[in-house]
N, C-alpha and C positions, 0 to 999 in steps of 0.2 A: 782157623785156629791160630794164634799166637805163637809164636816162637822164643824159645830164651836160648841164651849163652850162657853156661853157668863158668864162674870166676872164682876158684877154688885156689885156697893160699894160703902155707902156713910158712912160717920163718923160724921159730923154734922148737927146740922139744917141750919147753913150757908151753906152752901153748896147746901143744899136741896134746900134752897130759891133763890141762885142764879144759878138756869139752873140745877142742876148736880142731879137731883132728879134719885130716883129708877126706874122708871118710864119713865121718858126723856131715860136714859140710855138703859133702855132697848128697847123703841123706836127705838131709834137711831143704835143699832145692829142690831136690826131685819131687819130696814131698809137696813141695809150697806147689812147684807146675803140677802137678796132678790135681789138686785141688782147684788148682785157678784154670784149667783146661789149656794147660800151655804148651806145647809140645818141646823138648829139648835136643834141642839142633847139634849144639855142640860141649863138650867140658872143657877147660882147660887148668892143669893143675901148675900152679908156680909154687917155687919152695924160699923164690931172694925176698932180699932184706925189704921190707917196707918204706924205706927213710924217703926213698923218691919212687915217681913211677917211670923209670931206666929198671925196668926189669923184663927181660929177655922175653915171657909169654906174653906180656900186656901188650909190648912192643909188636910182636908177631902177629896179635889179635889186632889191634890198630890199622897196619899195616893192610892186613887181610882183608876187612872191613870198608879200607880205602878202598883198593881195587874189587871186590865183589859186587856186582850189583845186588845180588840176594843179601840181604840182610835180616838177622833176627832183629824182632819189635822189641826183646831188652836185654840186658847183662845183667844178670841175678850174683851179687856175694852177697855172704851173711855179714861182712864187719867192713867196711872200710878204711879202719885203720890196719 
């Protein structure tokens, strides 16, 4: 079976309010890996700014990713911007 990381990220309350909540999103993943037979390894929720990826969770997931040998087969967000 497959493995995801789901990458769950919002920055503002705009956003929040239209659809792209923490919540929806993570919804919305869980859904896709159930369908696709994925199993979900781990979530991580980030709240910073989008403008660069210097943001604290991506950083820690990177990081994490370096050193582990276990690795999931992908990183699931819904938006990349």
């Amino acid at each position: 079976m497959k493995s995801a990381i789901l990458y769950i990220r919002v920055s503002t309350d705009e956003q929040a309010d239209k659809g792209y909540s923490q919540r929806d999103q993570d919804e919305r993943l869980r859904r896709y890996c159930s369908t696709q037979n994925m199993q979900v390894d781990k979530v991580i929720f980030e709240d910073h700014s989008a403008k660069s990826f210097k943001r604290p969770e991506w950083q820690r997931l990177l990081a994490g990713l370096k050193k582990s040998k276990a690795r999931a087969d992908y990183i699931l967000f819904t938006k990349w911007d």
